[in-house]
C-alpha positions, 0 to 999 in steps of 0.5 A: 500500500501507498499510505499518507501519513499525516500529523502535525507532530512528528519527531524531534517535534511533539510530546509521547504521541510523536514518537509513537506515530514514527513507530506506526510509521516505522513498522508500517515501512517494515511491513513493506509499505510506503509511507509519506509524512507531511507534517510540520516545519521546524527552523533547522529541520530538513523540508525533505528527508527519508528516515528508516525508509519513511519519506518526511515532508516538513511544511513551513509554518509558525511554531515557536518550540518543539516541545509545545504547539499553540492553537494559532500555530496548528492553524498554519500548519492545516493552511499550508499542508493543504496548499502543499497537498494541492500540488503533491496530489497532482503528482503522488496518488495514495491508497489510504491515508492514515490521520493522527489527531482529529483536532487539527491534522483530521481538517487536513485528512477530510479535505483530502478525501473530499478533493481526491478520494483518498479514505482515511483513518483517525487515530485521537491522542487525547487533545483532540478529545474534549474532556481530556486535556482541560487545562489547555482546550477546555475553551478551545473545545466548546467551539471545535465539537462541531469540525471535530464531529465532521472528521469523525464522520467521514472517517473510515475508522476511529481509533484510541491507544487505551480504554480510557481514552475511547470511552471518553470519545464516546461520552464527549461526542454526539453522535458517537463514533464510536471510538475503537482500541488499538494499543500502543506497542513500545520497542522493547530494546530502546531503554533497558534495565542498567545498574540502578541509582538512588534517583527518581526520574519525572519526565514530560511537558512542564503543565499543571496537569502533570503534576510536578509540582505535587512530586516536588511538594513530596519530597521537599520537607525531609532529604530522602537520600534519593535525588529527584530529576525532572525532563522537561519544558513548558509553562510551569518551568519557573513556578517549579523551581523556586517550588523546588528551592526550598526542598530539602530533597535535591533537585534538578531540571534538565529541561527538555531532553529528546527522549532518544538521546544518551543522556535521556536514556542514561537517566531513565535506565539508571532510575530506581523509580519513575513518577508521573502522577498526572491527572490525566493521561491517554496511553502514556508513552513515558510510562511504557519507557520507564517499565521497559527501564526496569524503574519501579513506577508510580502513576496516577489511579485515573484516566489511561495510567492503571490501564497502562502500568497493570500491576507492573506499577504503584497508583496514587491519587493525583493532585495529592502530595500527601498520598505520594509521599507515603509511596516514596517514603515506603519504596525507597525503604524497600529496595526488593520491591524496587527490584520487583516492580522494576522486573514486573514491567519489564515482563509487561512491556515484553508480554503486552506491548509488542509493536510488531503484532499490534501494527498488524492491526492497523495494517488489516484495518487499512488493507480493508478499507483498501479492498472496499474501495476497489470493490466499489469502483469495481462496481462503479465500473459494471454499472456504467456498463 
């Protein structure tokens, strides 16, 4: 098949669902596909480049960082690529398209459909879903249910990484769509369990939903002999640090660090325990790196994180320093039960998210939706006689 793949964010751009769109893209090439990105345009990055095998198309747009895309900024993106799509469409035809994100990127893959015929396919993240990210859409969202509602509609398929996350779709959209789950698989061989040091390791965008600031507030009132480093950039950056002058507990900001760099993977593989209390994941990409890092993991016990960690992690309510506290406090007394939950998640990144079955799912929806469509031309082409 020839697949259009389409996203606004893609590697080194984005937050956890980048990476996991190379990885679809990635496995799709391995599989013997072609594969075509368009995607968004960074100062420094080629317009045009091939990436294990993946064609990457950048188009110029606005966008300020890597780490964070802003609304206005996602608009300039679906102006140029469908500027773009014009002139490559003449030339390049597809047999399915691939979309990630409804909000913005599915405006682009419904105008694509609707002026060449190309079906696609919607796999939501989370921002795209009203009711999931609050903090940053909740406004935003009142206005874009009904464009959200359209590219749902004249999509081929519908799909989440977790239960959470599709039932959430359904709740929050009418009509429903409904949602469907496909996992998100992780390489098992990217981060791997290496000598463990007395850190915690936080990783993500620096919002208020992630909860950094209540990991700090943990730890801060007593030196726990472990050192607390925290990977990221965002809004909240300041507010964290002087948050963090005052705990006793050290620690330190590496700010934003691509997750597939020597130091990331030093700090994640040498982690004894990983925390990210967020109050609201999907199928969190950072979680899977930090069972398959063998850390002894402390997640939130809402949204898409229990459903991520099984039994393989240790779940807190969010928003609840107190209750967080308790946890570290009792784990880093227990080195065994650091040992065991970091060998627990290993054996579950190895047993349930295993990329190369689960990108066969995707593939059969595809080749599927190839079929239907050579069936109705097909048919077309009997009745015109």
């Amino acid at each position: 098949m020839k697949i259009l793949f389409l996203n606004y964010e893609f590697p080194p751009l984005g937050g956890g669902a980048s990476p996991i769109s190379f990885e679809i893209a990635q496995r799709y090439v391995h599989l013997g596909h072609r594969v075509d990105v368009v995607t968004m345009g960074f100062e420094g990055l080629p317009d045009v480049e091939k990436v294990d095998g993946i064609n990457i198309f950048r188009i110029p747009c606005i966008r300020g960082k890597k780490e964070i895309c802003h609304p206005h900024e996602m608009l300039t993106f679906n102006y140029n690529a469908i500027r773009f799509l014009k002139r490559h469409l003449k030339q390049e035809t597809y047999d399915v398209c691939h979309n990630h994100f409804a909000i913005p990127t599915g405006v682009v893959a419904a105008w694509v459909k609707r002026n060449f015929g190309i079906p696609f396919i919607n796999t939501s993240h989370g921002s795209d879903i009203p009711g999931y990210n609050n903090d940053r859409f909740l406004f935003l969202h009142r206005f874009t249910r009904p464009v959200l509602n359209s590219v749902l509609k004249h999509s081929s398929g519908n799909f989440a990484g977790s239960q959470y996350l599709a039932n959430l779709g359904n709740e929050n959209i009418n009509p429903p769509v409904p949602y469907k789950v496909i996992r998100e698989g992780f390489y098992s061989d990217l981060f791997v369990p290496k000598e463990k040091r007395k850190t915690i390791l936080s990783t993500g965008r620096l919002l208020r939903r992630k909860g950094f600031q209540y990991l700090i507030q943990a730890v801060s009132d007593q030196d726990i002999g472990y050192e607390v480093h925290i990977c990221g950039d965002g809004p909240m950056m300041e507010e964290l640090r002087t948050l963090a002058e005052k705990s006793k507990t050290k620690i330190v900001f590496h700010g934003w660090i691509d997750n597939r760099s020597t130091k990331y993977k030093d700090l994640l593989e040498s982690a004894s325990i990983y925390s990210l209390v967020s109050a609201k994941e999907n199928a969190s990409k950072s979680l899977l790196e930090a069972l398959s890092a063998g850390c002894a993991v402390i997640t939130s016990n809402i949204a898409g994180c229990p459903e991520s960690v099984g039994d393989a992690g240790i779940t807190v309510p969010p928003e609840d320093p107190e209750s967080l506290k308790k946890v570290i406090l009792e784990l880093i007394e227990q080195e065994e039960r650091i040992k065991e939950l970091g060998e627990k998640g290993r054996e579950r990144i190895l047993a349930v998210y295993n990329w190369d079955k689960l990108i066969r799912s995707y593939e059969q929806v595809l080749m599927d939706i190839v079929a239907q469509k050579a069936e109705k031309v097909l048919e077309a082409d009997v009745v015109n006689g």
